[in-house]
C-alpha positions in Angstrom: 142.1 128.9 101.4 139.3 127.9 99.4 138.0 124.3 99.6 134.7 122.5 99.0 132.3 120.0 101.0 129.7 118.1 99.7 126.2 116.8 100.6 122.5 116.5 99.9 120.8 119.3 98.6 117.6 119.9 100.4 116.7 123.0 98.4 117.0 124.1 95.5 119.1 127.1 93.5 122.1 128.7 94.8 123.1 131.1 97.9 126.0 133.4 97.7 126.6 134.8 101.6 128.7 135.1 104.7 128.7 131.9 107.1 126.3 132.7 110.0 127.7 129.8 112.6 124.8 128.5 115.1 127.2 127.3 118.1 127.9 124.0 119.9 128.7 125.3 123.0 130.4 121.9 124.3 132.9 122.3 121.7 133.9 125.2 121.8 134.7 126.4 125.2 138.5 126.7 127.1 139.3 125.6 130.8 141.3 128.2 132.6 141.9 128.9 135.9 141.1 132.6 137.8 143.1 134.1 140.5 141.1 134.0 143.8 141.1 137.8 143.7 139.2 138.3 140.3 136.2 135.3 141.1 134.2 137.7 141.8 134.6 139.7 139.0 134.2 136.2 137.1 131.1 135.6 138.8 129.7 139.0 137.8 130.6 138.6 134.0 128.6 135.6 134.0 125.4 137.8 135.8 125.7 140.1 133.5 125.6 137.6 130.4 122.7 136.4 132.4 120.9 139.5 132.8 121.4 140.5 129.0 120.1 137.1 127.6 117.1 137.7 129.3 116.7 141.1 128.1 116.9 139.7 124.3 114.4 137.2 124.7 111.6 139.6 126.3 112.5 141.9 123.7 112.0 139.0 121.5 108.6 138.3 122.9 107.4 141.6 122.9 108.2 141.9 119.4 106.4 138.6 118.4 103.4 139.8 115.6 100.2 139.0 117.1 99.2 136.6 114.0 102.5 134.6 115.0 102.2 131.4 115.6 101.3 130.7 119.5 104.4 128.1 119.3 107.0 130.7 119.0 105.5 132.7 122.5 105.7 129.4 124.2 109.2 128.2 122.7 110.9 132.0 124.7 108.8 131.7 127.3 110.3 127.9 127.7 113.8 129.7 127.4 113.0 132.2 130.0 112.3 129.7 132.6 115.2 127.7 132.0 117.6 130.9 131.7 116.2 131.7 135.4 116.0 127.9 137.1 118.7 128.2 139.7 120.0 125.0 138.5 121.4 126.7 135.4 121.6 130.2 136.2 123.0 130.0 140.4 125.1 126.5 140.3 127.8 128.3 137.7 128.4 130.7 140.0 129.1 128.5 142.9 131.6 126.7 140.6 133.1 129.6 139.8 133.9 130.3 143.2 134.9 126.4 144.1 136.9 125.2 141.1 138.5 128.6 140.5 137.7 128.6 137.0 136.1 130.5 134.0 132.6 130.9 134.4 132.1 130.0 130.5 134.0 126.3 131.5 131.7 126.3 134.5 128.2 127.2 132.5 129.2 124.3 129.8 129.5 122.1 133.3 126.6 122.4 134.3 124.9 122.2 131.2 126.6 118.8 130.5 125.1 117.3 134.1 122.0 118.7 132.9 121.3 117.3 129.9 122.6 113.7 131.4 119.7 114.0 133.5 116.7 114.4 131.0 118.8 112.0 128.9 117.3 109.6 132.2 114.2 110.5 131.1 111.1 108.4 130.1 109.1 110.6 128.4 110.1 111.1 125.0 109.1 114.9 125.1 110.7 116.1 128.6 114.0 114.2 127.3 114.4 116.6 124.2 114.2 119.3 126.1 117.7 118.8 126.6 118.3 120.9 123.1 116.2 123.9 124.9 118.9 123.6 127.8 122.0 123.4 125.3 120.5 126.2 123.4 119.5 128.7 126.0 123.6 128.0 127.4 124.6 128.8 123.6 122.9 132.2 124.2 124.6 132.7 127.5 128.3 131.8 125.9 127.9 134.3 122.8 126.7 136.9 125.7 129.9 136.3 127.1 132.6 136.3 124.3 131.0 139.8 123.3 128.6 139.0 120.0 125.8 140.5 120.4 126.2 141.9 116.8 126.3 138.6 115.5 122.9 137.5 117.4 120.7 140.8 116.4 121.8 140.8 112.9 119.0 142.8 110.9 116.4 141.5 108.1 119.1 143.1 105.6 122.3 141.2 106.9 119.7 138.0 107.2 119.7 138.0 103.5 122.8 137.3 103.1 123.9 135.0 105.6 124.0 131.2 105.5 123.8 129.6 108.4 125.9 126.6 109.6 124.7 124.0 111.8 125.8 120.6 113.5 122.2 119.9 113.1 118.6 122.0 113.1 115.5 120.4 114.3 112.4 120.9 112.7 111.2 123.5 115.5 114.4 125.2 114.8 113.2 125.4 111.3 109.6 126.7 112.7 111.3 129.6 114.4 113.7 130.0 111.1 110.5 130.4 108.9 110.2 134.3 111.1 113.5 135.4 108.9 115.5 135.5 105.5 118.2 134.2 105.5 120.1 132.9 102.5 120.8 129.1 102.9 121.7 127.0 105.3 124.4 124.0 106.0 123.9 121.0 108.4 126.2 118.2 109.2 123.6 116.0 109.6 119.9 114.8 108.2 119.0 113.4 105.2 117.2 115.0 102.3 114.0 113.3 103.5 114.4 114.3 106.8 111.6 116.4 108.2 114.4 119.3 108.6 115.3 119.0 104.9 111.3 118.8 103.8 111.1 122.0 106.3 114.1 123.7 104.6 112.4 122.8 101.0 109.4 124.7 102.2 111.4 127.7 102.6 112.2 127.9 99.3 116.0 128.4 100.3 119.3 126.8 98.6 120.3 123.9 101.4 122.7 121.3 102.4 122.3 118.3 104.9 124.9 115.6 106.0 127.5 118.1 105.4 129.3 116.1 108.2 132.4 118.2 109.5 130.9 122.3 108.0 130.1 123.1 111.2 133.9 122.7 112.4 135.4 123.9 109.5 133.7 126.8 108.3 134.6 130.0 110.4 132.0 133.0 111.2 131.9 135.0 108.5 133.5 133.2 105.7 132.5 133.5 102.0 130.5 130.8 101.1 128.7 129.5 97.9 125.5 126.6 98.5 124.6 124.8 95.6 121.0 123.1 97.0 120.9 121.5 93.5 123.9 119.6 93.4 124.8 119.3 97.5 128.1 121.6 96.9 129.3 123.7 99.3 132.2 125.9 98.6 134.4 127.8 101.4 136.3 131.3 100.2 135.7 130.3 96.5 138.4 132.5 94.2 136.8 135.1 91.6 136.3 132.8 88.8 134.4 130.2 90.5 132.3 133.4 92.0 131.4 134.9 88.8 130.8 131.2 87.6 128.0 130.5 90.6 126.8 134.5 90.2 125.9 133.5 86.8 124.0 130.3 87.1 122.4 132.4 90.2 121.5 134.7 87.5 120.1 131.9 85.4 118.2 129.7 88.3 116.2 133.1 89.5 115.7 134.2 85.2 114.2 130.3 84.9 111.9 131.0 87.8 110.5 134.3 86.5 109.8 132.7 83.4 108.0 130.0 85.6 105.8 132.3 87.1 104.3 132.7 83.7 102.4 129.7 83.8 101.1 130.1 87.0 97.4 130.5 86.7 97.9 128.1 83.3 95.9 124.7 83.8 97.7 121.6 84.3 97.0 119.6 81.5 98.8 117.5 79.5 99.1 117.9 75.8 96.5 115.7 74.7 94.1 117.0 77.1 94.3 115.1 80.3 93.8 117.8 83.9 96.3 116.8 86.2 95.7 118.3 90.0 98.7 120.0 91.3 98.0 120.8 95.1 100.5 121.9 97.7 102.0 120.9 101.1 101.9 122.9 104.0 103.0 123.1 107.6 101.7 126.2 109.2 98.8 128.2 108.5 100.7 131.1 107.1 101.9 129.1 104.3 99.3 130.2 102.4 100.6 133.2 101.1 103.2 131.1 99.4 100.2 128.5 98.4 98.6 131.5 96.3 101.6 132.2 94.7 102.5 129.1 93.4 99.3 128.2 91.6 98.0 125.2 93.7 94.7 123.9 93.1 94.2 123.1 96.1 96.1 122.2 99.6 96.9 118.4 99.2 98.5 118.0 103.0 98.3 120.2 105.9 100.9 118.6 108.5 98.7 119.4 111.5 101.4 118.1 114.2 103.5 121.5 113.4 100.5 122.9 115.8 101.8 121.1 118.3 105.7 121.6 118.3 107.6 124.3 120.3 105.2 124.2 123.0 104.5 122.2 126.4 101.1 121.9 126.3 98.6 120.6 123.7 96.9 123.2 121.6 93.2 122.8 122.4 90.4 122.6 119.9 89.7 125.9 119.2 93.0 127.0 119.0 92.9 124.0 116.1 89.5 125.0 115.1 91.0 128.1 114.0 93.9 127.5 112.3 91.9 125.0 110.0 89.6 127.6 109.4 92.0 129.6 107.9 93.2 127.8 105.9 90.3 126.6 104.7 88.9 130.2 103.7 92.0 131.2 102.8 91.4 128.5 100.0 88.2 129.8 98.4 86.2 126.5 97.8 89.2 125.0 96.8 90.4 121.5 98.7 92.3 121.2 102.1 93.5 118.0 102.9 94.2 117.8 106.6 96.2 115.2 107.7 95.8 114.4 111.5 98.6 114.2 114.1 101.2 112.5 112.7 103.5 112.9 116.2 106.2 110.2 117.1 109.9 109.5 115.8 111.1 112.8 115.6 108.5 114.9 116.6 107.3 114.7 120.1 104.9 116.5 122.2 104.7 116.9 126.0 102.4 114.2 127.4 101.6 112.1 124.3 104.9 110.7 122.9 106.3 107.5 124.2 109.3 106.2 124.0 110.9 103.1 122.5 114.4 101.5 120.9 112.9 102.4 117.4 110.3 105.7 117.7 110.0 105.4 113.5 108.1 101.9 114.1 106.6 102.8 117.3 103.8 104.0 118.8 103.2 107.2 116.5 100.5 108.8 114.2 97.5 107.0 114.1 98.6 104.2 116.5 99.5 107.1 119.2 95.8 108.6 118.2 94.3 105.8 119.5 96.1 105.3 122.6 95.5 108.7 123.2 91.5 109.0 122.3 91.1 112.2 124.3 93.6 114.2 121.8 92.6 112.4 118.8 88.9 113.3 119.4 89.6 117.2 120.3 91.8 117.4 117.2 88.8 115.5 115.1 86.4 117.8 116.3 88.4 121.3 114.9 88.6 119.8 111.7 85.0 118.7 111.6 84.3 122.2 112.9 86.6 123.8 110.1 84.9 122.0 107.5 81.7 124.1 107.7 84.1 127.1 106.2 85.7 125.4 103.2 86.1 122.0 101.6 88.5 120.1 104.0 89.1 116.6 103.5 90.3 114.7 106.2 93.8 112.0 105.9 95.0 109.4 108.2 98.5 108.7 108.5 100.6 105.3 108.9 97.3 103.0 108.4 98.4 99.3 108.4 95.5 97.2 109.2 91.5 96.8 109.3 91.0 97.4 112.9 92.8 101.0 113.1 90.5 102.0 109.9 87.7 101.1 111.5 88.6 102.6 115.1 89.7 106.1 113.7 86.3 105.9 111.4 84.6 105.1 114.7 86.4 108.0 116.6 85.3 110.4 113.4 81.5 109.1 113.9 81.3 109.7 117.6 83.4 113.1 116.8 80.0 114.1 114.9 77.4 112.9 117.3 79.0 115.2 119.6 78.6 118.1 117.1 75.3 116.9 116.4 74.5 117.1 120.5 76.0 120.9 120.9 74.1 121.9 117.4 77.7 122.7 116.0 77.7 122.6 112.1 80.0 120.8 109.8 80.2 119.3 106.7 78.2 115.8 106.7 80.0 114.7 103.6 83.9 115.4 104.5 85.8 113.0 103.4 87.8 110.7 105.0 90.8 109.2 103.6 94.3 106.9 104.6 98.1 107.6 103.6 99.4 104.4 102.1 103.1 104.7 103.6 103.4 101.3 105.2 104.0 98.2 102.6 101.2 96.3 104.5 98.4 99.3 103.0 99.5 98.6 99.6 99.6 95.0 99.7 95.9 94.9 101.3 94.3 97.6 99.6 91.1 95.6 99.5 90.2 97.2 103.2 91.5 100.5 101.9 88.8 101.0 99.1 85.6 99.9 100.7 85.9 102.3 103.4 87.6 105.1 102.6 87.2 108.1 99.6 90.4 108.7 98.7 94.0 107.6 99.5 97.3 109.2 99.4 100.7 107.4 98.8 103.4 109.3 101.9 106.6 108.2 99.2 109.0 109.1 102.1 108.5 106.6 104.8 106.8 104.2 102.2 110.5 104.3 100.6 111.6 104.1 104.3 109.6 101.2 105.6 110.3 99.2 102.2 113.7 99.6 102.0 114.1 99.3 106.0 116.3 102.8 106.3 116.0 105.4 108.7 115.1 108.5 106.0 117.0 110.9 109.1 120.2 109.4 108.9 122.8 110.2 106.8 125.0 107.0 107.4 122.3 105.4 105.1 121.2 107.9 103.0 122.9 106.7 99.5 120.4 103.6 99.8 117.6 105.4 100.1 116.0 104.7 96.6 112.6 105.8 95.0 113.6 104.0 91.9 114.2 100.5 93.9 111.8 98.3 92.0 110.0 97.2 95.4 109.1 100.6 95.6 108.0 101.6 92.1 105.9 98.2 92.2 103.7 99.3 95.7 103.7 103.1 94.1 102.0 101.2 90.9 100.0 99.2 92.3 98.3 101.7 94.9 97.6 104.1 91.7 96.1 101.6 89.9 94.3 99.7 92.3 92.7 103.1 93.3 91.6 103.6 89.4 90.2 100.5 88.9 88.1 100.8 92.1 87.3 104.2 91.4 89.0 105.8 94.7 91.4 108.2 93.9 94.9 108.5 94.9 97.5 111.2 95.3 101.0 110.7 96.1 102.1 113.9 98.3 105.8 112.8 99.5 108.7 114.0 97.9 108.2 112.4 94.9 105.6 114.0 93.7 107.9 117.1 94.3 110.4 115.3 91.6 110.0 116.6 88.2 112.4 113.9 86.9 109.7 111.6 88.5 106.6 113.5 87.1 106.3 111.7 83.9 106.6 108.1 85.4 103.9 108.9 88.0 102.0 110.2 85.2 102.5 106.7 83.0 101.4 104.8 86.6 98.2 106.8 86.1 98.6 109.4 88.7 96.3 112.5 88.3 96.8 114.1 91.3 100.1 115.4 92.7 100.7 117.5 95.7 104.3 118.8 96.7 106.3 122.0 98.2 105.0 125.2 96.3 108.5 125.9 95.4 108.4 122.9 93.3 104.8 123.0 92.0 105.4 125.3 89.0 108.8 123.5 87.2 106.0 120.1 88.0 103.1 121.6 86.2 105.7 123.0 83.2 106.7 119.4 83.0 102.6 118.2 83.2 101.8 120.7 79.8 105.1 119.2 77.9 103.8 115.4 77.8 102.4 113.2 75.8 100.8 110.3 78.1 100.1 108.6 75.1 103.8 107.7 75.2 104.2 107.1 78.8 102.5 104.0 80.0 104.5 101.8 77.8 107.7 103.0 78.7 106.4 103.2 82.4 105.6 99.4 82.3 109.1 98.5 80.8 110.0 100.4 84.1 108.4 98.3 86.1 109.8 95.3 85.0 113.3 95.5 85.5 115.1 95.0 88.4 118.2 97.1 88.3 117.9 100.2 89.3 120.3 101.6 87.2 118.9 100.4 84.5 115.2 102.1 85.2 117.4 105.0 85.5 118.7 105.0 82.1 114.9 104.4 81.1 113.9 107.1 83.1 116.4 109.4 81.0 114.6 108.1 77.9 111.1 108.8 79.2 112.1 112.2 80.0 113.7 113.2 76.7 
C-alpha cells in the first residue's frame, strides 16, 4: 500500500531506491523462552554472531584506504573493544543460561543496563558512547537474524538504497561520506541540524523529522525522497513513478546545465564581483570544492578532526590536514575556523556537560578553558599558513575579553614558532563569527581588532529566536526572515562596510538562493555555502541588477510580519 510522509528536506533533488533500514535494536527484538536442553546451542548462536561481527570489522579496517581519515581507524577499533569487553560479549551468555531465554532478548538486556550506566556519566564524551554500545549490539542482532547480505551490500546496490534512520549523528554521517548511497530518511533533526548540514554536503536528496519512517517503512520497500519539498513516498503506484523519474530527469538536466557556468565569474550584471567560497568539513572535500567553482574555502569546520575518536588529534596530525587543504587551494583563501566542539559534538576530555550544552561551555569559551588544546590547534594552523593563504575564524565570540584572550593565545602561539624557527605567515588574518546577538549589537570591539567577520546564520537564527536549531518540535519557528534576524544580518553587513572590515555570511543562508538577492541588497559581497549549492547561487549572482535591490531590501527591513517580507521577497526575486 502506498502512502506518503512528510518532513524537512535537508538535500536537495530526488532519490528513487529501495529502503536500506539502519536498526533500533531495542525495538525490535522478541522475549522467548529456550528449553534447558537447547541453551547451549543458544549460547553458541550468540558466539558465533560474536565471532562473525568481529571478522567484519577487521575486514573493515584492513580495507580502510590509507588517505582515510584517522577517525574512521579509531571509530572500529572503538567497536572492536566494546564487541570483546566481557561486559557485553560474556554477561549474554550467562543470561542465557539463567533466564532461559533467547540470547537476542538477553544481548538487548544487557545493552539496556549498559547504556543506563554511561547515561550516569559526567563527562559529556564518555556518556555518548552509549550510541557506540547500541550500535556495536545492532551489528550483533543482524549477525543473528541471518543478514549479512543486507550489511555488505556493494558500491552498486549502495546506489540505490535509501537509508532509514530513527536518527544519524554527525559521525554517522562522517563514516557515510566512505559510500553512495541514494538518500536518506531520519525521524528526527532539523534542517539546521549539523546531521542535515552534513547530509547537504553530500550532495544527496534527504529528509529529517520524518518522525515515525523508521517504524513504518519495511527493508526493502520502494521509496521516492523528494529533498526539495520534504516528501517521502512509500510503494508509490506507476504514475506517481514515472511523475518523480521525470522531474529526476529534469533536476540532474538543470545541474548539467549548471556546470556550464562553473569557471564563469560571479558578477552581477552591472559589474559588481561577488565571492562565492565553499564550506567544508574534512579535508577530502576538496575534490568536490574544485568541482563546484569556489573561489576560495570560506569555512573549514576543524572540530570534524576531532570526532569518531578518543583521543585528541595532535598538532601535526592538524598541521597536515590544513596543509592540504591549503595547497590543495592554489593561492586561493582557506578560512579555518577553530574548534567549534560543545552541544552536539563532543570530544573525549574536553566537553563538559551542562542542562543546556548549546549555551554552554563550547567553541571559543571551551578554547579557553582548555588553553593546552586551543594553543596546539593554533599552532597547525599557523604552521599551515606558510603553504597557502589560510585565514583564521573564531567561533561564538560574545564579548571584549574572549577577543582579546584568543588574540592573546594567537600571539603567544607565534612566539613559540618564532622560538623553534618554524615559519608561518606573519600577516594571517584573524577574524570572529558573529552568531551571538551580543556580536552584532557591539560590533564596535569587533572592527578595531579583527580583519574580517563572518555572520554563522544558523545559531545567530538560533540564539535570536531562542530555538534549539536540532529539534524538530520547534522547527516550524525557526525563521531567517523573522525581522530580528534580518535587522542583526543588516546591520553586521553594513557596519563591516562602513568600517571597512569585510563580512561574509557562511551559514545556511548564504546557501539560499531565494535569499541570495536580499543579502546582496544588505550589501553582502561575499558568500560561502555547501558546494552543491554554490553554482544555482552564482547563476542567481550573474541574473541581478543590485541597482534594484537595495530599495526593495530596505522596504524588507522595515516590516514586521514575516509574511509579509515573504511576499516582498517573491517580488525581489521576480
Amino acid at each position: 500500500m502506498s502512502f506518503t510522509l512528510h518532513g524537512s528536506g535537508a538535500g536537495g533533488g530526488i532519490a528513487i531506491g529501495r529502503a536500506h533500514l539502519i536498526s533500533s535494536a531495542r525495538l525490535e527484538v522478541a522475549h522467548y523462552a529456550i528449553a534447558p536442553e537447547h541453551l547451549e546451542l543458544e549460547v553458541m548462536r550468540f558466539s558465533t554472531a560474536v565471532d562473525a561481527v568481529r571478522a567484519e570489522l577487521q575486514e573493515l579496517r584492513r580495507s580502510v584506504p590509507a588517505d582515510a581519515p584517522a577517525e574512521l581507524g579509531a571509530f572500529l577499533n572503538l567497536h572492536l573493544m566494546l564487541l570483546d569487553d566481557a561486559t557485553l560479549s560474556h554477561v549474554p551468555r550467562a543470561l542465557v543460561r539463567s533466564l532461559k531465554c533467547n540470547a537476542e532478548w538477553a544481548l538487548v538486556q544487557q545493552m539496556d543496563y549498559l547504556v543506563a550506566q554511561f547515561e550516569k556519566i559526567d563527562d559529556p564524551y564518555l556518556r555518548e558512547r552509549k550510541a557506540d554500545v547500541v550500535q556495536v549490539v545492532e551489528r550483533v542482532l543482524k549477525a543473528m537474524q541471518d543478514r549479512p547480505a543486507r550489511a555488505k551490500a556493494a558500491p552498486a546496490q549502495e546506489q540505490s538504497l535509501i537509508v532509514v534512520a530513527h536518527d544519524l549523528s554527525p559521525a554517522d554521517m562522517i563514516v557515510f561520506k566512505q559510500h553512495q548511497y541514494a538518500g536518506f530518511v531520519t525521524d528526527l533533526g532539523g534542517v539546521t541540524s549539523h546531521t542535515a548540514i552534513l547530509a547537504r554536503s553530500l550532495n544527496i536528496p534527504a529528509i529529517v523529522g520524518a518522525h515515525s519512517a523508521r517504524q513504518m517503512v519495511r527493508e526493502g520497500e520502494l521509496l521516492i525522497v523528494d529533498g526539495v519539498q520534504g516528501v517521502l513516498i512509500v510503494a508509490p503506484d506507476e504514475i506517481v513513478l514515472a511523475e518523480y523519474e521525470q522531474r529526476q530527469r529534469g533536476i540532474e538536466l538543470g545541474r548539467q546545465k549548471l556546470r556550464r557556468i562553473r569557471t564563469t565569474p560571479a558578477t552581477t550584471r552591472d559589474g559588481t564581483a561577488v565571492d562565492l567560497h565553499a564550506n567544508i568539513e574534512l579535508p577530502q572535500d576538496i575534490e568536490q570544492v574544485r568541482e563546484s567553482g569556489a573561489t576560495g574555502v570560506g569555512l573549514f569546520r576543524s572540530e570534524f578532526l576531532f570526532l569518531n575518536r578518543d583521543d585528541l588529534p595532535g598538532e601535526d596530525e592538524q598541521f597536515e590536514a590544513y596543509r592540504q587543504v591549503a595547497q590543495a587551494m592554489r593561492g586561493m583563501p582557506v578560512t579555518i575556523r577553530t574548534l567549534d566542539l560543545g552541544a552536539d559534538k563532543t570530544v573525549n576530555g574536553s566537553a563538559r556537560g551542562g542542562p543546556n550544552p548549546a549555551m554552554g561551555l563550547r567553541a571559543i569559551r571551551l578554547c579557553l578553558a582548555e588553553p593546552q588544546m586551543f594553543l596546539t590547534q593554533l599552532r597547525a594552523i599557523l604552521r599551515a599558513s606558510n603553504y597557502g593563504k589560510i585565514r583564521l575564524l573564531i567561533p561564538m565570540l560574545a564579548h571584549a575579553h574572549e577577543i582579546e584572550q584568543a588574540l592573546a593565545m594567537i600571539a603567544q602561539s607565534k612566539q613559540f614558532l618564532d622560538e623553534q624557527n618554524l615559519p608561518y605567515d606573519r600577516g594571517i588574518e584573524i577574524g570572529g563569527m558573529i552568531e551571538v546577538p551580543a556580536a552584532a549589537l557591539s560590533l564596535g570591539v569587533f572592527v578595531r581588532k579583527l580583519d574580517f567577520l563572518s555572520i554563522g546564520t544558523n545559531d545567530l537564527i538560533q540564539y535570536t529566536l531562542a530555538i534549539d536549531r536540532t529539534d524538530d518540535s520547534v522547527s516550524h519557528l525557526y525563521n531567517p526572515l523573522h525581522p530580528a534576524v534580518l535587522h542583526l544580518i543588516a546591520l553586521t553587513i553594513r557596519t563591516g562596510k562602513r568600517m571597512k572590515v569585510p563580512v561574509a555570511v557562511c551559514g545556511e543562508m548564504a546557501g539560499d538562493v531565494a535569499l541570495t538577492r536580499l543579502l546582496l541588497g544588505f550589501g553582502l559581497r561575499q558568500f560561502s555555502m555547501h558546494p552543491a549549492n554554490l553554482l544555482e547561487i552564482k547563476q542567481q549572482v550573474l541574473r541581478t541588477d543590485l541597482a534594484k535591490l537595495e530599495q526593495l531590501a530596505n522596504r524588507i527591513l522595515r516590516v514586521e510580519d514575516p509574511d509579509k517580507a515573504l511576499q516582498l521577497l517573491d517580488k525581489l526575486n521576480a
